[in-house]
C-alpha positions in Angstrom: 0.0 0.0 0.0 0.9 3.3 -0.9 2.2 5.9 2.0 -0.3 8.7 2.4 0.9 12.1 4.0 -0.8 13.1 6.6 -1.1 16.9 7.4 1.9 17.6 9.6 1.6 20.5 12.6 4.7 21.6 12.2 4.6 22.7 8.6 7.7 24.4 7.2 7.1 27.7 5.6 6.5 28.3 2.5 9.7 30.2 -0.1 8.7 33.8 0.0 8.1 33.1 -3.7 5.6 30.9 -3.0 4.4 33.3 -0.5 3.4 35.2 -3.0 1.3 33.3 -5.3 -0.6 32.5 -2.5 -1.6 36.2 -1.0 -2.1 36.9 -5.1 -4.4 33.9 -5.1 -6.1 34.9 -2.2 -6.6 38.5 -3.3 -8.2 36.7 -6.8 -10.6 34.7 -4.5 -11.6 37.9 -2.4 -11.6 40.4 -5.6 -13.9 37.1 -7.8 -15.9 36.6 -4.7 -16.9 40.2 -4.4 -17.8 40.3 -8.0 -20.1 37.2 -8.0 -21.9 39.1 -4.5 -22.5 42.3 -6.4 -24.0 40.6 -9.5 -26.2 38.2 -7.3 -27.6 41.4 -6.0 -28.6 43.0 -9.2 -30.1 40.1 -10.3 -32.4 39.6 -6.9 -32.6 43.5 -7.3 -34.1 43.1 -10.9 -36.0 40.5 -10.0 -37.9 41.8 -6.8 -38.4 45.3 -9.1 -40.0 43.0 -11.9 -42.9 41.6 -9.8 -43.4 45.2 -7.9 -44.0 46.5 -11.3 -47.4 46.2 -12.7 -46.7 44.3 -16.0 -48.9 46.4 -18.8 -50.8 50.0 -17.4 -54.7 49.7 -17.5 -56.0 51.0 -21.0 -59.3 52.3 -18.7 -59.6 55.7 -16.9 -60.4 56.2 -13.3 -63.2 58.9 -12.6 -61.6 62.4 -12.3 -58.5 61.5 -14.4 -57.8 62.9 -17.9 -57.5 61.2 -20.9 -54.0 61.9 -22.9 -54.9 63.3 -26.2 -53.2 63.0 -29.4 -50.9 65.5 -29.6 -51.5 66.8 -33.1 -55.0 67.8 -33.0 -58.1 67.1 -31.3 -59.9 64.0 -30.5 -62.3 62.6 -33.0 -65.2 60.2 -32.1 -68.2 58.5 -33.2 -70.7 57.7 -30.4 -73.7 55.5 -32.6 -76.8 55.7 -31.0 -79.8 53.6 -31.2 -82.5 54.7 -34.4 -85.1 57.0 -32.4 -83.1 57.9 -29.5 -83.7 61.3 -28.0 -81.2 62.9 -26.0 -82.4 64.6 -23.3 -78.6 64.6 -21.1 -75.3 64.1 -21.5 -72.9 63.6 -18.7 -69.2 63.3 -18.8 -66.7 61.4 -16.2 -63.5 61.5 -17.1 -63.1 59.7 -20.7 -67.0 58.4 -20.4 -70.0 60.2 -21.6 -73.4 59.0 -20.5 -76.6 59.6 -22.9 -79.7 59.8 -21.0 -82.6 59.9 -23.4 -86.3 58.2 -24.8 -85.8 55.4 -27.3 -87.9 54.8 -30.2 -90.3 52.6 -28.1 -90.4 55.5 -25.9 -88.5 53.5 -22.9 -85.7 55.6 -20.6 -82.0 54.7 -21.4 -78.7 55.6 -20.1 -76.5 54.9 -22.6 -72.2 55.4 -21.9 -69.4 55.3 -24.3 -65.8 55.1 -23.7 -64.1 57.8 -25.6 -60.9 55.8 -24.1 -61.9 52.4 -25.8 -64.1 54.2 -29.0 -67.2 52.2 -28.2 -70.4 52.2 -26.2 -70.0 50.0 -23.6 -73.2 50.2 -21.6 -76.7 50.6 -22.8 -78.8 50.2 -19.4 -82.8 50.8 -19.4 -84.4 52.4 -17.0 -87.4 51.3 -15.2 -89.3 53.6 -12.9 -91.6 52.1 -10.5 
């Protein structure tokens, strides 16, 4: 069987050239180390950032807040109301107006588009009793 060294207490020092390489080696470990923990940071960093973040801004208004407008003119839209319908209010919150009127058939209506979305998106009738 083969000898094996064991690890002896009473080491002899190393050459001073040896020396050396080994501070320089240790300095690389401390300097490489250092690196790696900064980088690991940033990436946690970017990461915890990323799900704080809402991922896409909501295309819909919130009551009192302005719509952007296009920057080269005024905004053009079509609200299409039913065949007969007789406005008799309009009301406007934030980037929705609301048509309160008579249709043809002589029912009440509250009808709201979304200047925001370019549609009518509620066409509620109204009851009284």
């Amino acid at each position: 069987m083969s000898h094996i060294n064991e690890d002896n207490p009473e080491e002899k020092p190393l050459d001073p050239e040896m020396e050396k390489v080994r501070r320089k080696m240790v300095r690389l470990l401390a300097v490489s180390i250092g690196i790696m923990f900064i980088g690991l940071m940033t990436v946690l960093g970017a990461i915890v950032y990323k799900f704080t973040q809402d991922d896409a801004p909501d295309s819909r208004l919130v009551a009192g807040e302005t719509m952007p407008l296009p920057g080269d003119g005024p905004l053009e839209a079509v609200a299409t109301l039913p065949q007969g319908f007789a406005v008799e209010s309009v009301a406007l919150d934030g980037a929705r107006i609301g048509f309160f009127g008579r249709a043809a058939d002589g029912s009440q209506r509250l009808i709201i588009h979304d200047l925001a979305l370019g549609r009518i998106v509620s066409d509620v009738v109204v009851i009284a009793r």
